[in-house]
N, C-alpha and C positions, 0 to 999 in steps of 0.2 A: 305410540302408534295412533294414528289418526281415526276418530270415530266413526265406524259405516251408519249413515243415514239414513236407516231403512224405514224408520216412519216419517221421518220427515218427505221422503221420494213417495213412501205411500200417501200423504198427507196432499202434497201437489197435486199426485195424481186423480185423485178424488175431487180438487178443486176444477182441475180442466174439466173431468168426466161431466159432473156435474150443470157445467156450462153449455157442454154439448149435450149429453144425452140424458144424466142424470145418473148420479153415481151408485143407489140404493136400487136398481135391479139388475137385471142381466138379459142384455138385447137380446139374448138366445132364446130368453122365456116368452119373451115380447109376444111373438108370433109362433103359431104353432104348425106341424106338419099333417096335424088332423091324426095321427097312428099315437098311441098310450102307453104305458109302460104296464105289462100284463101283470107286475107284481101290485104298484100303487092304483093303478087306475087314472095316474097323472098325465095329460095331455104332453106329446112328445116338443120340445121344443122343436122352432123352422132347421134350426143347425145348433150344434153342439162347437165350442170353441176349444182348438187343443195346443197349446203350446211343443213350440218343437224345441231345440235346444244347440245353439252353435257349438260343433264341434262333440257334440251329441252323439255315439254310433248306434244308440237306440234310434234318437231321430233320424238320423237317417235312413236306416232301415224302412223306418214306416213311412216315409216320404216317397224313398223309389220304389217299394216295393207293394204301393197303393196299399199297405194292409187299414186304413183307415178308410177306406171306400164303401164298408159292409158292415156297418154298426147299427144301420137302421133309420138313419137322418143325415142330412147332410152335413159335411164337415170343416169348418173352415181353419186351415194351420195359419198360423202365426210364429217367425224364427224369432229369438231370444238371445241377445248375446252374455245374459245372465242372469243365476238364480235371482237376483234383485228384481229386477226388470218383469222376471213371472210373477214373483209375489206381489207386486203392483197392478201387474195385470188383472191379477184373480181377485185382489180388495175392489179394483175400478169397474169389476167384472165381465173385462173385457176377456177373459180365460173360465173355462169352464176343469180344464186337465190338464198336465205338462208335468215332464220328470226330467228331475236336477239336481244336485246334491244332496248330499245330508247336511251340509251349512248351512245354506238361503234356509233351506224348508226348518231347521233348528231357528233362526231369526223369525221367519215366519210365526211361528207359535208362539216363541216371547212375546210378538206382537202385537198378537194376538188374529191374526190371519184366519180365518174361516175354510180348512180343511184337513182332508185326510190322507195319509198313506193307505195305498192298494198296493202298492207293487213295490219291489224292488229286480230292477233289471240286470244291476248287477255289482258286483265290488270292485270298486276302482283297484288298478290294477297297472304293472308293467309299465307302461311313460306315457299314460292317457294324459297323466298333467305332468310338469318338470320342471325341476331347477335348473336354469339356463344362466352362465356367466358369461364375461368375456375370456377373449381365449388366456390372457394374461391371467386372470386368475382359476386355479386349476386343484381347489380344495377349499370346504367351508370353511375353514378357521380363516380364511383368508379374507371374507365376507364381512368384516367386523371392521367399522367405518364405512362401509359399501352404500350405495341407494340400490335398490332393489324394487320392480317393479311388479306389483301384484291387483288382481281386480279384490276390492272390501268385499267382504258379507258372500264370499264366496268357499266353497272344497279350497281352491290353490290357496287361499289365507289360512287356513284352517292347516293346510298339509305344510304354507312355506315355515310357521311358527313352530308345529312340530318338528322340521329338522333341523331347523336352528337351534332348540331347545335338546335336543340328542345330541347336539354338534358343541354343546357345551356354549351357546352366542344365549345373551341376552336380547330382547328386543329392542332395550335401548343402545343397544351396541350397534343397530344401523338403524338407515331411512329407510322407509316403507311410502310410495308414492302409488296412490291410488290409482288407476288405470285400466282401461278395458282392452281388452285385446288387439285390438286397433291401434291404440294408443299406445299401447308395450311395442308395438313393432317400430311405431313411427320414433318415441322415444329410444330405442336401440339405434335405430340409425342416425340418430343424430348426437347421441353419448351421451345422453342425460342418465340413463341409469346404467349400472354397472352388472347388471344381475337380474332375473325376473321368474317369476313363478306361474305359469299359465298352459294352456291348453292349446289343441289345435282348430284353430289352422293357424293362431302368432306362434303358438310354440314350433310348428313345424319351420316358417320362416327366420327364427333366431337359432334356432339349434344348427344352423348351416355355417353361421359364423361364433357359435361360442360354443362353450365344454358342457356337457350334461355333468351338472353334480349328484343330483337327486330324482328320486321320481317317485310316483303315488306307489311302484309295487314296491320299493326299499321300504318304504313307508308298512306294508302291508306284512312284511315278512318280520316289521319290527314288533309286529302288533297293532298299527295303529290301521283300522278300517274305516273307510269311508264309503259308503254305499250310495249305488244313486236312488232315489225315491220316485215314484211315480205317485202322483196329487190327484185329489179330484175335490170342488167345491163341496163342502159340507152339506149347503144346500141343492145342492145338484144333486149329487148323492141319494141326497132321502127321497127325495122326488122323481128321480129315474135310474135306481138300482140295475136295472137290466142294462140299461146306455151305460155305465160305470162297467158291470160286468163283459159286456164285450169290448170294453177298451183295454181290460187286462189281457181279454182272448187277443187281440190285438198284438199287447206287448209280447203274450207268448209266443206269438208265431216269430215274431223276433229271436227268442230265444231258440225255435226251430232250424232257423232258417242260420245261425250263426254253430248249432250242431249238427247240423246236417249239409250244409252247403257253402262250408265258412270263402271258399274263393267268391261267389256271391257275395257273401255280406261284406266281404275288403271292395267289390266293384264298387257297393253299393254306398259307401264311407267316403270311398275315394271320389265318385263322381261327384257326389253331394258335397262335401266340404272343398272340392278345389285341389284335393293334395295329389301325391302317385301312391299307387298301391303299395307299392313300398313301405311308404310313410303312413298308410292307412293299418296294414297288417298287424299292428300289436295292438289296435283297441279291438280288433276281432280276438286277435288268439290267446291275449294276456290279460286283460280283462280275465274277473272270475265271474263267469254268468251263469246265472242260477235259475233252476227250473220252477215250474210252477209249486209241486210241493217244498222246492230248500225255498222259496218266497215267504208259502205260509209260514212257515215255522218260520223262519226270520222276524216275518211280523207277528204272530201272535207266540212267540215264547219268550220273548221280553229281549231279543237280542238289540232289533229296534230302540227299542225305549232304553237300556242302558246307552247306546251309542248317543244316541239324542241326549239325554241327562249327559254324558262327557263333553257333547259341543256346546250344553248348554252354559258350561261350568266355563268353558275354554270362552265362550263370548264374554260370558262377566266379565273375566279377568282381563279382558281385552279392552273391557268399557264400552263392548257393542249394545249389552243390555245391561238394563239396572239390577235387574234380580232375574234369578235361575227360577223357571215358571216349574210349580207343584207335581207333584209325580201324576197325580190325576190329571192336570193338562196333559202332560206330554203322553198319558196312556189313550187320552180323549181325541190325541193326534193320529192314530194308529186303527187301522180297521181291516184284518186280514178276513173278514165273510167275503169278501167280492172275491178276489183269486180265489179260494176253496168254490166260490159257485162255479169261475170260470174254470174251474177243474172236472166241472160233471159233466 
């Protein structure tokens, strides 16, 4: 399996930053909105930077449904077409927040990345991500010699190697060709890969002509969870706890707005990513979304941090990182006082 490059892309990225603006702060801080944060007494940044996330139905939600408009400073989003791509963001500081797997954000802290978990929005779930073949083939075992196309350092690597690994296949038993969404679709149609592990919107475009084998809730019912995380700058954080706290209030009205008015939040899926509501409807209803108290406890009763320590163990073995980072890192990753504030 071919190595994800996640500090070397963070490594780049630093080198452009640098060139343009300078990679050691954060434009957010640069300029200020004159308003403070009433906990630290820290001058409010001009805008706060929030990553949103392709194929996202949390980001979508807070895209149409403005709930990012009332945090107290102005807000600039930014789409993502992967956990990669955020964690680069956030070392260039070009991200202040953004919620993405539990795999990037596990890479992330190997790598030593500069933040924390506040939230979790929810447990992946039902065929948010998928195993997609062709129609010719119509069973994992079949997938052994296959190329297979999946985005590195992301959940779908993370979920395609788990059911491989149930399915009795080795990794060396197929190709694994790195690819982002985009690129999964374009390679499907022209027959370079036979198979592919991804999200929507390519997943919804490949699943029209091939067989769903697998999906994240098969996955889930197996045991194996994968949660999405909601980040914020470590330094951001210390400096403007209350901006941090109402970007959880934020993500809960999300989770409001998906238990109390779930034909809404399929509009709100659907318009944003491109698809039909049809194909939008099982990231609302299947997904497992979790309130603001199953958040805390999530994060502060170690369920977090045991998940994190298993995908840490699962990237070694992958050769993504050299060493599984210390239970103290991974616990220094985790910060469940903002959702408990955003709960009073």
């Amino acid at each position: 399996m071919k190595k994800s490059h996640i500090l070397t892309g963070i490594l780049t990225i630093c080198t452009i930053a640098l060139i343009l603006s300078g990679c050691g702060s954060s434009s957010s801080s640069s300029t200020s909105s004159g308003k403070k944060d009433p906990q630290t007494g820290e001058t409010y940044p001009k805008t706060m930077k929030i990553g949103l996330m392709e194929g996202g139905p949390e980001s979508a939600i807070l895209a149409k449904e403005g709930y990012l408009k009332h945090l107290g400073v102005k807000v600039k989003t930014t789409t993502y077409s992967s956990g990669t791509s955020i964690n680069n963001a956030i070392v260039s500081k070009d991200l202040d927040a953004a919620s993405f797997g539990v795999s990037p954000f596990a890479l992330g802290v190997s790598n030593g990345v500069s933040y924390k978990a506040v939230g979790i929005s929810y447990v992946e779930s039902g065929n948010i991500e998928a195993l997609v073949s062709k129609k010719s083939i119509t069973s994992l075992k079949q997938l052994k010699g296959k190329t297979i196309g999946v985005t590195f350092g992301t959940t779908s690597q993370y979920a395609l190697v788990k059911t491989l690994k149930k399915a009795g296949i080795k990794t060396s038993q197929v190709t694994f060709k790195d690819l982002s969404g985009q690129n999964i679709v374009a390679a499907w149609k022209r027959g370079d890969i036979d198979a592919a592990y991804t999200w929507s919107p390519a997943l919804n475009t490949i699943e029209k002509t091939g067989n769903v084998l697998s999906t994240d809730g098969q996955l889930k019912n197996q045991g194996v969870e994968i949660p999405e995380v909601s980040v914020v700058d470590t330094s951001f954080a210390k400096k403007y706890p209350t901006l941090v706290k109402k970007y959880d209030q934020a993500m809960l009205k999300v989770y409001q707005l998906v238990k109390n008015n779930p034909k809404q939040a399929i509009k709100d899926v659907a318009s944003w990513e491109g698809i039909s509501e049809s194909q939008a409807k099982s990231q609302i209803t299947e997904n497992d979304w979790l309130s603001g108290k199953e958040q805390a406890s999530y994060l502060s009763s170690g369920k977090l941090g045991s998940i994190l320590k298993t995908v840490e163990v699962f990237n070694k073995q992958q050769k993504n990182i050299s060493s599984v980072p210390s239970s103290s890192t991974l616990s220094d990753a985790i910060d469940a006082s903002y959702i408990k504030k955003a709960l009073k």
